[in-house]
N, C-alpha and C positions, 0 to 999 in steps of 0.2 A: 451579458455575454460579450464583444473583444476589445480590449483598449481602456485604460482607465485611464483619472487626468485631467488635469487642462489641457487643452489647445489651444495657441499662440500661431499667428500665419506670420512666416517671413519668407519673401520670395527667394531667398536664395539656400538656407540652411533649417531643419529642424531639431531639436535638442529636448530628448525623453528621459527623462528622471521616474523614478520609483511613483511620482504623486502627481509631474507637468508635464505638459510639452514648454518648452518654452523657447525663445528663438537665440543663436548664435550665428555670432558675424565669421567666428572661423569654422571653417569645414573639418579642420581636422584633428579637432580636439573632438576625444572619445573617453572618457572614462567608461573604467572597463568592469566595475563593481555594480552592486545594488546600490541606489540612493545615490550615484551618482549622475552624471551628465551623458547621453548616446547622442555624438553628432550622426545625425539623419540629415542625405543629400535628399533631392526632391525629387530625383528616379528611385532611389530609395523606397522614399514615405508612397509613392505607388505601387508601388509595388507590393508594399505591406497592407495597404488600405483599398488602396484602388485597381484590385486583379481582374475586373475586367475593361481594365480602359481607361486612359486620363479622364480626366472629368467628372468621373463616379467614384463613389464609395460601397461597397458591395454590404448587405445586412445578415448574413448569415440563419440570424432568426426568423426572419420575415423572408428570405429567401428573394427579395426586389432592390432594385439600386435605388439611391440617393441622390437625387440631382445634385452635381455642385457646379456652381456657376464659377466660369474660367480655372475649374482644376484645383480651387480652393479650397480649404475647411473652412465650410461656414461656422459665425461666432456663435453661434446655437448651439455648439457643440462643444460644452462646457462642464466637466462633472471635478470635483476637489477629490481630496482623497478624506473629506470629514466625511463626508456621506458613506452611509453603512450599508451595500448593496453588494446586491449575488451577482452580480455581473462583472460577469470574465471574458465572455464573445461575443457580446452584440455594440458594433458600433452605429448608434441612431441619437439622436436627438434628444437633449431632456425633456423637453415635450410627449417622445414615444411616437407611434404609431399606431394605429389601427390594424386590428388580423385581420390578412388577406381573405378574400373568397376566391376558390377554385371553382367559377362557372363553368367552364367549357369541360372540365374532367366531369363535372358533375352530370350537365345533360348526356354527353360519351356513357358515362355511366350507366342510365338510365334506357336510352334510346338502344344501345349496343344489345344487350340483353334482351329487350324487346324485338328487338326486328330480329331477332336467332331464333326465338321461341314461335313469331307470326309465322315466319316463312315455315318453318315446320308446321303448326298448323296448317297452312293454306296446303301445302303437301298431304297433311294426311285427310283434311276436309276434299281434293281434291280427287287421290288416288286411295289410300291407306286403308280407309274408312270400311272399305267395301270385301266383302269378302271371296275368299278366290273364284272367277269365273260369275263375278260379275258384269253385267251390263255397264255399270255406271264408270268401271277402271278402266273405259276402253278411251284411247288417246282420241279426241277430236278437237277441231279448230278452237280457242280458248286461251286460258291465261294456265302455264306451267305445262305447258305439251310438248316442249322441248326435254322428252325424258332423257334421254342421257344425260344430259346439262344437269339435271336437277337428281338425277342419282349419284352423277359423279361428284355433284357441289355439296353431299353431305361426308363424306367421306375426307374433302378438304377445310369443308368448318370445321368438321369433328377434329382437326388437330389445332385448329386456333382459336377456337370457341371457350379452350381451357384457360388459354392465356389472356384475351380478351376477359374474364370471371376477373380474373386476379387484377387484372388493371381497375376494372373497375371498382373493388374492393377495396385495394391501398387507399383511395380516399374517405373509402368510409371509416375505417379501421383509426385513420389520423386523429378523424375527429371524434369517436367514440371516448377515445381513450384521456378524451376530456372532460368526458361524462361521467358523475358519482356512480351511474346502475353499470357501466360498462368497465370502469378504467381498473387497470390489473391492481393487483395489490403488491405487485414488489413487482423489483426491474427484472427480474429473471423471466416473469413471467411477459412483461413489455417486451425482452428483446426476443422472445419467442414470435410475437405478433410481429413485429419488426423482420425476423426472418422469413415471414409468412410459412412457417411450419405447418400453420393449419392446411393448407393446400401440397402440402407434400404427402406422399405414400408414407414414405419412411415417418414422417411425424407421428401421424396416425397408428404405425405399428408400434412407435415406441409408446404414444400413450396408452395404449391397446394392453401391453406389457406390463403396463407398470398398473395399470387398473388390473390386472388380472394377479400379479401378486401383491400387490394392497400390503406393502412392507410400511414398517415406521419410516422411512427414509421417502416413502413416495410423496412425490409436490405435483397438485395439479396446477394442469395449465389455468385454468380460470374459466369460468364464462363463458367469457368473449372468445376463447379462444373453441371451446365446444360448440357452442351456436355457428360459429363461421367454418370449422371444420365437418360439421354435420350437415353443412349447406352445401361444402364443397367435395363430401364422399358422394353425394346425391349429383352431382352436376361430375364427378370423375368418372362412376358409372354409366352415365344417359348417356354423356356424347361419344364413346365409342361405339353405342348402340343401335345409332340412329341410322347407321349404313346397312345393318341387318336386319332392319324393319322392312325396309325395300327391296328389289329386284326388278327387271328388268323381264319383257314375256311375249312375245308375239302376240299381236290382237289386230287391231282396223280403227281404219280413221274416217270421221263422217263429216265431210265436209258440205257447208249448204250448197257450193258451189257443183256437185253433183246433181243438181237437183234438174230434175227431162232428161235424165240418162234413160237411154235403152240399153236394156238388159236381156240376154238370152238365157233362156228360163227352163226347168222343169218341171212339168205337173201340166195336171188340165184344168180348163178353163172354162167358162160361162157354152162356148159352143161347143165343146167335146167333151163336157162331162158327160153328157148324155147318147155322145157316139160310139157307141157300144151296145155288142149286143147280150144283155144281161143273163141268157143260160150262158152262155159263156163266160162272162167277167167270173159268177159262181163259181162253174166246175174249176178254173183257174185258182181261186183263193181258195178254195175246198181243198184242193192237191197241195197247194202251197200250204196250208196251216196240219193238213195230216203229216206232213214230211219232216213236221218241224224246223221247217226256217224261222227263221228270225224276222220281224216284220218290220225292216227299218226303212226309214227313210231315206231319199236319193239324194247323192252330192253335200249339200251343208247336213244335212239332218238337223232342220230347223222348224218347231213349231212356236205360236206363240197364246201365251194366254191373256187376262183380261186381268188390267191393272187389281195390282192387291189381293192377286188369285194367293191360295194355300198350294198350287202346283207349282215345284221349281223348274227353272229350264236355266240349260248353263247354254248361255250365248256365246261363248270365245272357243263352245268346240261341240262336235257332237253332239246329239241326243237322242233315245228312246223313247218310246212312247211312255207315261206315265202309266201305273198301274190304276191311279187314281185320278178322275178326269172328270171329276161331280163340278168344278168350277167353268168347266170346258176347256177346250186346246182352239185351236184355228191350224189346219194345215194349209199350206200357199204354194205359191210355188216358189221350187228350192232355185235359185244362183249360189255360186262360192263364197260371196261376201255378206255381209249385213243387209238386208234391205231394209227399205223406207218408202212408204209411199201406198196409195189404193189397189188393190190386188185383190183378183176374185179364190174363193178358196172355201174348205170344208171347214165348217164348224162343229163340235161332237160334244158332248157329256159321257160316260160311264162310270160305274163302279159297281162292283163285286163283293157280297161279301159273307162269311160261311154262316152258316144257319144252325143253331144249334138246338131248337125247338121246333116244332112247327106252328108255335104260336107268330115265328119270325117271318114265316111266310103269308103272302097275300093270297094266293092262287092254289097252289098244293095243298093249302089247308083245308079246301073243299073239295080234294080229290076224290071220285066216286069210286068205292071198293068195290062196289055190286055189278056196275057195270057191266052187260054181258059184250062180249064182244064176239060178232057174228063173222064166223070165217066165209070167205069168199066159196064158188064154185072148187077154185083152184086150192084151195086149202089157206089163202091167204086173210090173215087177222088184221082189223082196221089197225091202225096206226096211233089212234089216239081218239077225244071227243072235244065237245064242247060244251061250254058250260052255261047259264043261263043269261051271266053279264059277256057273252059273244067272246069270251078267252076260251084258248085254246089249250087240252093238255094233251102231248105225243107220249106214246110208249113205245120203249125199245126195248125188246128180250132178245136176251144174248142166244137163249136157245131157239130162236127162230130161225137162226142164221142157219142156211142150207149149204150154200156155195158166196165165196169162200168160207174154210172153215177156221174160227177167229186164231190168230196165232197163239193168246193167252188162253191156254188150252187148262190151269187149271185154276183160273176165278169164275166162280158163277156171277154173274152180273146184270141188272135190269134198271133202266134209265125212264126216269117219268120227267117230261122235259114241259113246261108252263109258260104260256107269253100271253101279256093283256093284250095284244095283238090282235081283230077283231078277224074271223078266220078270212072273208071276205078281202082284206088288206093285206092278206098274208098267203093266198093261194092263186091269183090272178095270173093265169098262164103267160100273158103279153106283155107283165110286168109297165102296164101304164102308171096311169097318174095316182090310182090308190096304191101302190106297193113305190112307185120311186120319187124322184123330185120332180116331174112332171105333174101342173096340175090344170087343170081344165074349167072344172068347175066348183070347185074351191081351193084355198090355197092349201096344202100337204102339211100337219103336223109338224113343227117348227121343233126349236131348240127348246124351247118352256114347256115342249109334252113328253116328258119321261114316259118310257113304256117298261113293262116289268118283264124280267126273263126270270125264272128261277128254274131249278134242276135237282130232284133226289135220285143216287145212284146209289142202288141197292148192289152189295157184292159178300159174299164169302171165299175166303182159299181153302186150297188145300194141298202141302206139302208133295210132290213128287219125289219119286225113287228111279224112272226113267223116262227117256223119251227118245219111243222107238227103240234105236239099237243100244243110244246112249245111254250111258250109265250115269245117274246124279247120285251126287252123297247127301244128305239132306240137312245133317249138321254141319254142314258148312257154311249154309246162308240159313238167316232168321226170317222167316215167312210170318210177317205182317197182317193182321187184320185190321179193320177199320177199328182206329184209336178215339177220332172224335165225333162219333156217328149222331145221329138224334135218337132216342129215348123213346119217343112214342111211337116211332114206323119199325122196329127192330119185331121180328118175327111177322109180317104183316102176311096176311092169308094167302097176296097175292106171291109172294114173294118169302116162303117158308127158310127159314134158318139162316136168313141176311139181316145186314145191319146197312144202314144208309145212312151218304153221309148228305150235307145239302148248301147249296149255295145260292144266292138272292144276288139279279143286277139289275139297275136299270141303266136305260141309256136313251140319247135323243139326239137330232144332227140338224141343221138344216145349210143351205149350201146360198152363198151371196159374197158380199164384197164387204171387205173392212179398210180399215189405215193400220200397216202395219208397222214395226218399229224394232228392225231388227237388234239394235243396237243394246234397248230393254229386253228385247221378247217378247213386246206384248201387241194385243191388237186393239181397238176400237171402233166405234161409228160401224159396226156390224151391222150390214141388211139382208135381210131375206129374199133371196129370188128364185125364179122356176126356171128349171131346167128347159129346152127347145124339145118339143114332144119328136120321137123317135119309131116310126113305124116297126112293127116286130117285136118291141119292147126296150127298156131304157134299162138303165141300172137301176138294183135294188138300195133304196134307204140304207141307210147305216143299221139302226136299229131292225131295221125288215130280215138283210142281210144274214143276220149273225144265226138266228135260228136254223136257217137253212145249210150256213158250215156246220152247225153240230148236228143236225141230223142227215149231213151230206147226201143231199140233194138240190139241184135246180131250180125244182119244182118240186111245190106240196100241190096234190091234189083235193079237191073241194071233197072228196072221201077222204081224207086223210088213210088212206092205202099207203100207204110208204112202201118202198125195194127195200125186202128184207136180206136181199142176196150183196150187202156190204156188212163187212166189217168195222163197224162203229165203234165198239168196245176198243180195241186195238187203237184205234184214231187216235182216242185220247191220250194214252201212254205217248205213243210218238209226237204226238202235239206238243208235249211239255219234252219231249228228250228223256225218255225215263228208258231206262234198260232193260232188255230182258235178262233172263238168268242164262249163263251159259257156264258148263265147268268142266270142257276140255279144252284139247293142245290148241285145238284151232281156232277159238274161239265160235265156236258151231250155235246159233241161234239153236235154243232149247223148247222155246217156244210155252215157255212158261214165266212167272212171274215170281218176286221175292214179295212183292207187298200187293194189296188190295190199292186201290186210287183214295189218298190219303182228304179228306177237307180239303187243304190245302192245296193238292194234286187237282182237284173239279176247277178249285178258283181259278186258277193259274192258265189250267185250258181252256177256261169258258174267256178270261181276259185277252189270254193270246188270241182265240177267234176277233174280238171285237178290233184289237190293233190290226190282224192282218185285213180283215173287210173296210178298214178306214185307209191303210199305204194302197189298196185295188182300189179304189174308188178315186183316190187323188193322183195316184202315181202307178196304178196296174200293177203295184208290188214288186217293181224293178227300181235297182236301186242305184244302178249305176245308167243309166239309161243315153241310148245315143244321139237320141233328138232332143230340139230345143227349139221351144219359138221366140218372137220375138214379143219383148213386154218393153210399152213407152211410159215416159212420166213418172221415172222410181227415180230415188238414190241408193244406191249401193256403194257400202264402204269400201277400202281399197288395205291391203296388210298393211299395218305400221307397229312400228315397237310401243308399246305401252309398260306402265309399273303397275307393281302389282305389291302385296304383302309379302314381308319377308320369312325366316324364320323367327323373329323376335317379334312377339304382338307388340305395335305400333300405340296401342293406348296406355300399357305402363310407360315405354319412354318418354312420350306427352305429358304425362303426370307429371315425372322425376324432372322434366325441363320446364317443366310451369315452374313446380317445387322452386327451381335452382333461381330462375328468372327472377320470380317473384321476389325471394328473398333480397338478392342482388340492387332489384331496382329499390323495395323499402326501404334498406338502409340508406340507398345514394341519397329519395327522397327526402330521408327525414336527417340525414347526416352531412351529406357533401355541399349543400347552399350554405351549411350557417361557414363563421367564420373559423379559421383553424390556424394555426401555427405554421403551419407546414402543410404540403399539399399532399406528401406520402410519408409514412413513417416507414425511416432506411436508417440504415448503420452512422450514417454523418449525424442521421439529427442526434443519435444516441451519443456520439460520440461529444456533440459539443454539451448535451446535458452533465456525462461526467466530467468534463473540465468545470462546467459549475460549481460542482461540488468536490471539489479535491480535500475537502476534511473528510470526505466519506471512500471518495475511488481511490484507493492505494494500491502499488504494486503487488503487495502479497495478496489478495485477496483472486488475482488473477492467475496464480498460480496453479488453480486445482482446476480439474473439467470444470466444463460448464454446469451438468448438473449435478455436480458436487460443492459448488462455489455456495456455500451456504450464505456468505456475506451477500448475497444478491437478493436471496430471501429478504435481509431485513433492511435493504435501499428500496425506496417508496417508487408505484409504478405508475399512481397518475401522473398526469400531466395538466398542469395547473399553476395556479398567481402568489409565486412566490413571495410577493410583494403584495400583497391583498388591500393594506392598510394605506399606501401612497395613491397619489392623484396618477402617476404610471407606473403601471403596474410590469412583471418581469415574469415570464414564460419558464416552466423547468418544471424539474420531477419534486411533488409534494407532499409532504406526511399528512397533511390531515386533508382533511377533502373540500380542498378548495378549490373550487372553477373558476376558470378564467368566466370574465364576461365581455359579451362579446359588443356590450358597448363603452368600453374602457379602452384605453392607450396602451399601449406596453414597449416599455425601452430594452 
């Protein structure tokens, strides 16, 4: 590569002929031909040799200076013009040199990629991961809770994350194309890699193009140039992605530094769960769940369950009661924020669920058909019996009803209602220690004693044409019969030309103190405790409770006599919010019904009882409530912004940026330590290989486009020792496949 010749030093003139340098005492003899004499002053010969500075020599191939001591050409630097060599631009040494190593590009390489890919990880191990309205995405004290820092920091690597690829590329690409498995096979296809076409859009559509019409004229790019473009469609995709993984979302921050906060609270507690007088709490939730409200909870609406429950609860907003409560809930009392900490509160189990045999039933399935039932003096029919395991089964007939008269004026309907409930637990006037959480002399039925409620409601309809003055048309609405009834109670003696449908619950509560965590949801370290006994009576059990909303009353008596002078049938419709049929201007209650109470319809009602007697029991079924007392020794979160998942799932981009990473570092590893020529492949180095070869780069060939330049096809695109057979060897573009090696010298 530059300079051929002897060298000759004279301090004051140099003189360059076609094959020497040799020295002249006059300055100003120039011949002006080949083969002759060029006087060279010695600002000159710097100028031509030494561009970056007196005292050096610059290497163009090896791209590092040349010490020369006092500004001189050392006598090392000696080449005739017998010597048969490719060298047109490199001035070094007959000796040669050793290929440089680019360290510093190489670890940049490696390290760069890597800590792009960490930090994303640590983002989505920390926030990402979790899905929306999770506990775990909520901001607290830690590493990367600076969320806007770290939302707004993906959205500015994402624009240099691309160009940081590409840097560290160019050194791999240098040295590859050293390599027999990687190096192109013509220059056409090198100074593609050279332009780094593989990282451009446009590259990609052209070969996209030209692979799609598959003409004789198409030239692929190579390899290398597929492998590094397919690495880098994968890394041009991910990173503008990485900002749509995320978002930004209101939630609470939990700092331990909270920790003997007092907190003003809603709900009752160890002294006033029990202050209450329990016909009253009843007739309260009895009114409340016939009206059909909704049975929620006050202020956060926050319950929580027990690590690893199958219940979800979304901690960053709101909640309902679960329909499904077989793992348990814990309700506490409600503050605005997260809490943390020891807290007394109601524990529950339920679940519901329709029956479609009566082999599914425990209780109903030894329902006694014969039973006579002895009316009163007054004309009044017991209410129910008992059975020989001390359960209890109640009967409701819709036709017993005197006053009021039911508004669903045309289903006929009969309710046989079952609880293992032992009748003695379940009819105690004063509501002590065997019906609520007060206990005396032993301790009350805990969370581990499920008790069974089930319910067959028998019904048939039957179409109306008026009511009273109103006129109905009757095809206009489809009147409904029981769809999913049971099979073996359908025509039952008791209950002529009905169908029944049936539902199965149990449930169990017990009330004490846990560690709560609002942060998760969930509770722990739950204990059992007894309620402060209450003269006149306490509240009823959870489980005790629920029977007495469906057969709305206060009190059951030890006769099981029930007030037949309610409207029970009706309850349930409005329980669940079911409509009646109306079909004039004014929307006039008709006071009839389009459907029978569906399977479905019983679950729903018999659920909604059990949620609203658990918000009366904790919260008196007010939901927005104006007192609070005082609770010490909690932490409670405070609002902070938190991140959250975005519209882009967060674990394809994770892929595509390992993908990109990965690739990226491999090559640096196993490419950018050895020795290479050059530490990027760029248009210079290209440029000095074709003055190497000037029997091959000629002007005409450069006359057609680029890829039309056919002549480029057949100029060789490794890079390799041109000089294979000498003790220093010569760097340049090779026809057969020779590698340089990288413990050899090269001039």
């Amino acid at each position: 590569m530059s300079g051929g010749g002897d060298y000759s030093y004279s301090p004051s003139v140099y003189s360059r002929s076609s094959t020497a340098y040799t020295r002249v005492d006059n300055p100003t003899s120039r011949p002006s031909s080949i083969g002759s004499t060029e006087t060279i002053r010695p600002n000159d010969y710097n100028e031509k040799v030494g561009q970056h500075g007196r005292g050096t020599m610059q290497t163009p191939l090896l791209d590092q200076a040349v010490p020369m001591a006092g500004g001189q050409i050392p006598h090392n630097y000696h080449r005739t013009d017998t010597d048969s060599s490719h060298r047109k631009t490199a001035d070094v040494p007959n000796f040669g040199l050793p290929l440089p190593r680019f360290i510093f590009r190489g670890i940049i390489s490696i390290l760069v990629p890597f800590a792009l890919v960490f930090y994303y990880y640590i983002t989505y191990l920390r926030w990402l991961r979790y899905p929306e309205g999770s506990s775990e995405s909520w901001q607290r004290t830690g590493y990367l809770d600076s969320v806007s820092i770290v939302n707004y920091s993906w959205f500015v690597l994402a624009t240099f994350a691309l160009n940081l690829g590409t840097y560290a590329t160019a050194g791999s690409v240098a040295a590859m194309v050293m390599r027999r498995p990687w190096a192109p096979a013509n220059l056409r296809r090198l100074i593609n890699l050279a332009g780094n076409t593989f990282q451009d859009p446009a590259g990609w559509l052209a070969a996209l193009f030209k692979i799609i019409q598959k003409r004789s004229s198409y030239r692929s790019n190579g390899l290398l140039w597929d492998v590094l473009a397919f690495f880098s469609i994968i890394g041009f995709a991910a990173w503008p992605l990485t900002g749509l993984t995320m978002q930004t979302a209101d939630g609470f921050s939990i700092s331990r530094h909270y920790k003997g906060q007092v907190a003003f609270v809603v709900g009752r507690n160890l002294t006033s769960i029990n202050g209450r007088d329990g016909v009253l709490a009843t007739q309260r939730a009895t009114e409340f769940w016939t009206s059909g409200f909704s049975p929620d909870m006050p202020v956060r609406k926050q319950f929580y369950i027990p690590p690893g429950s199958r219940t979800k609860v979304n901690v960053t907003t709101s909640n309902i009661l679960p329909d499904d409560a077989s793992d348990s809930i814990f309700l506490a009392p409600q503050v605005n924020g997260p809490l943390i900490g020891e807290v007394f509160g109601l524990a529950v189990r339920y679940n519901c669920s329709i029956v479609n045999s009566t082999s599914q039933f425990t209780i109903l399935n030894r329902r006694n058909q014969t039973v006579t039932l002895t009316p009163t003096s007054l004309g009044q029919l017991p209410g129910g019996y008992t059975l020989s395991d001390r359960s209890v089964i109640f009967l409701r007939n819709k036709t017993q009803n005197t006053n009021p008269v039911s508004f669903i004026s045309n289903v006929n309907a009969s309710l046989e209602l079952a609880t293992s409930i032992p009748l003695s637990n379940i009819t105690n006037p004063s509501d002590d220690e065997s019906i609520g959480y007060a206990a005396l002399l032993s301790p009350y039925p805990g969370l581990d004693t499920p008790v069974t409620l089930e319910a067959a409601l028998w019904q048939n309809i039957q179409p109306i044409d008026s009511y009273g003055s109103i006129g109905v048309v009757p095809s206009n609405f489809i009147f409904r019969d029981a769809e999913n009834d049971i099979p073996e109670l359908r025509n039952d003696p008791r209950y002529p030309n009905q169908k029944a449908v049936g539902v199965r619950c149990h449930a169990s509560s017990a009330i004490g103190t846990a560690i709560v965590n609002g942060v998760k949801g969930t509770y722990t370290n739950f204990t059992q405790r007894n309620a402060n006994i209450r003269n006149g009576g306490g509240i009823k059990r959870f489980e005790t409770g629920v029977p007495h909303l469906l057969l709305q009353t206060p009190y059951i008596p030890t006769d099981l006599r029930l007030n037949n002078d309610i409207d029970w049938f009706s309850a349930l419709y409005s329980s669940i919010e079911k409509s009646s049929l109306t079909n004039n201007a004014f929307g006039d209650f008709l006071g009839a019904a389009p459907s029978v109470l569906q399977a479905e319809d019983l679950r729903a009602a018999m659920l909604r009882a059990h949620k609203t007697w658990a918000v009366h029991i904790m919260y008196d079924g007010i939901t927005d409530p104006s007192y609070k007392w005082r609770l010490s020794n909690v932490t409670v979160g405070t609002e902070a912004m938190v991140l959250t998942r975005g519209v882009v799932p967060p674990e394809y981009v994770l892929a595509m940026l390992s993908v990109w990473a990965l690739s990226i570092m491999i090559l640096s590893l196993a490419y950018q330590f050895r020795r290479r020529w050059t530490e990027t492949l760029d248009g210079y180095t290209l440029f000095r290989f074709g003055v190497d070869r000037p029997e091959d780069v000629v002007p005409a060939m450069l006359a057609a486009e680029f890829d039309s330049a056919a002549t480029l096809e057949r100029l060789p695109g490794m890079v390799g020792d041109l000089e294979p057979s000498r003790a220093v060897g010569y760097i340049g573009l090779v026809r057969g496949p020779v590698q340089a090696k990288f413990n050899k010298r090269y001039g």
